[in-house]
N, C-alpha and C positions, 0 to 999 in steps of 0.2 A: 261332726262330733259335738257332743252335746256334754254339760256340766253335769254333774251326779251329785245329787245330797242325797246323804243320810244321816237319818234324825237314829237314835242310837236310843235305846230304850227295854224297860221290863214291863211283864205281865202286871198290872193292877197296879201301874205310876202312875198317880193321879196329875202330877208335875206334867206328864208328860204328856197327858190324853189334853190336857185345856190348850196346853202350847202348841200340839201338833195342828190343828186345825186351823188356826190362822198362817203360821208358821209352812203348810203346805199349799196354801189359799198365794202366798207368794213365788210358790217354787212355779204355780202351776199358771199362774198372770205369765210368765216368760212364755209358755209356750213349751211343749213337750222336745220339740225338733233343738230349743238352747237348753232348756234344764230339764233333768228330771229327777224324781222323787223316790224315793227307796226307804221304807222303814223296815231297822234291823233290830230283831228281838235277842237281847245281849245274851240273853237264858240259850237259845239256838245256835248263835253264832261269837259263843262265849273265845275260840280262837283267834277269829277275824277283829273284834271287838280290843282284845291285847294287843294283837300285833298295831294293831292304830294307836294302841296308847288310850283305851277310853278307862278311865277311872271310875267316872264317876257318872251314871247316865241319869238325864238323859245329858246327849252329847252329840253335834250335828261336824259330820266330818264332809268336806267337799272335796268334790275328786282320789279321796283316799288319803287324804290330809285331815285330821282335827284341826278344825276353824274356830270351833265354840265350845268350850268344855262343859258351857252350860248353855241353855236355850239360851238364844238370843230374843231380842225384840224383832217384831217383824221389817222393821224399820232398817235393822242393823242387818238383818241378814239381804232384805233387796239391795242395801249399798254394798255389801260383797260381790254377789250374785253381778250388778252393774259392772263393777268396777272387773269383776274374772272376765265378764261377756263384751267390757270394751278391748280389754289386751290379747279378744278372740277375735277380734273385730266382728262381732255379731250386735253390736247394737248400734248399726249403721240408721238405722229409720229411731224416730224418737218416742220411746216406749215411755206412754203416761201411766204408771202402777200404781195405785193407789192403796195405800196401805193401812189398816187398824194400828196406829203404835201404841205401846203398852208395855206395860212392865210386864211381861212375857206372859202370851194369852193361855 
């Protein structure tokens, strides 16, 4: 079983096109087999998007939870991401990620 983000977002959010690329650069250092990556276009999945509770996109929800109402820093989302995959006990070996931090890329 593996962790699911999704970055939550609209056609032509320039907010959201800078941020996803580093912001997915983390999701995908885990390895596909503990995370993985899903972006949902709110315009499409304008139901799915309410029922989570997304206000205001962009917005990164994990396992079907809203985690970050707004991008996070890439920083802040690997110590989620960590912190979900030690209480899965999947981050048994010691994963060096190395991250761009910034004030949301």
């Amino acid at each position: 079983m593996s962790i699911t983000v999704e970055v939550f977002s609209t056609p032509g959010c320039s907010t959201c096109a800078r941020s996803r690329e580093a912001l997915q650069a983390v999701v995908e250092s885990f390895g596909q087999a503990k995370v993985t990556w899903r972006e949902v276009n709110v315009v499409d999945e304008i139901d799915y998007a309410v029922e989570l509770g997304v206000v205001v996109p962009p917005s990164i929800a994990i396992d079907g939870e809203i985690v970050f109402p707004t991008l996070p820093t890439a920083t802040k989302l690997k110590e989620e991401l960590m912190r979900r995959l030690e209480r899965l006990g999947k981050m048994s070996e010691h994963t060096d990620i190395a991250v761009k931090d910034g004030h949301g890329y």
